[in-house]
N, C-alpha and C positions, 0 to 999 in steps of 0.2 A: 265080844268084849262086855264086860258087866258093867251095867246102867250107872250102879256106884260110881263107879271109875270115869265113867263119861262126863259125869257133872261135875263132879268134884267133891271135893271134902268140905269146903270151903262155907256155913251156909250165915246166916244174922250173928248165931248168937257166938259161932266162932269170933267173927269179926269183933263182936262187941269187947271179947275177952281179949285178943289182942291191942285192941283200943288201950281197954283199962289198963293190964299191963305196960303200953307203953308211955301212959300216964305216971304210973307207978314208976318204972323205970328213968325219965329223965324230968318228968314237974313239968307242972303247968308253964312256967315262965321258959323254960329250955323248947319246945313244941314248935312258938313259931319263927323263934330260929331258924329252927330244924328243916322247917319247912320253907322261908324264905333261901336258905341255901340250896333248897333241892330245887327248888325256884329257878334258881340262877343257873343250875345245872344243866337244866333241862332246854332253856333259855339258849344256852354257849351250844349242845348239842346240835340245836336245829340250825345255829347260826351257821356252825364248822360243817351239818349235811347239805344245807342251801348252798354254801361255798364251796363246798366239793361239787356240786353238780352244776352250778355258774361254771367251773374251771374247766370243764369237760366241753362246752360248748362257746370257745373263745378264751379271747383275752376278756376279764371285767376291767373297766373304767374307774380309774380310780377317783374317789371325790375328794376334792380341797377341804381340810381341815379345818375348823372353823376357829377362830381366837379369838376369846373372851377378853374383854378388856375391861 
């Protein structure tokens, strides 16, 4: 297999050009949006694989709700 291919394409200054593009693309003010959602994505992800693998070994215990008052 060719060494190219092993590393990748991928190297700084590629990066840097997707950067700017994706500045260019959606603005300064739209970014940490952008990223506070992917945030939360990623966030619910782990939540729904931890609870899939809670489910697998037992019943979980459910905890009382808490009310604000």
């Amino acid at each position: 297999m060719n060494l190219f291919i092993v590393t990748g394409f991928i190297g700084p200054q590629e990066i840097i050009i997707i950067l700017i593009i994706v500045l260019l693309l959606f603005g300064g003010r739209k970014i940490p949006e952008l990223m506070k959602g992917l945030g939360k994505g990623m966030k619910e992800f782990k939540k729904a694989t931890k609870e899939s693998d809670d489910d697998g070994e037992g019943e979980r215990k459910a905890e009382p709700e808490k009310i604000e008052k």
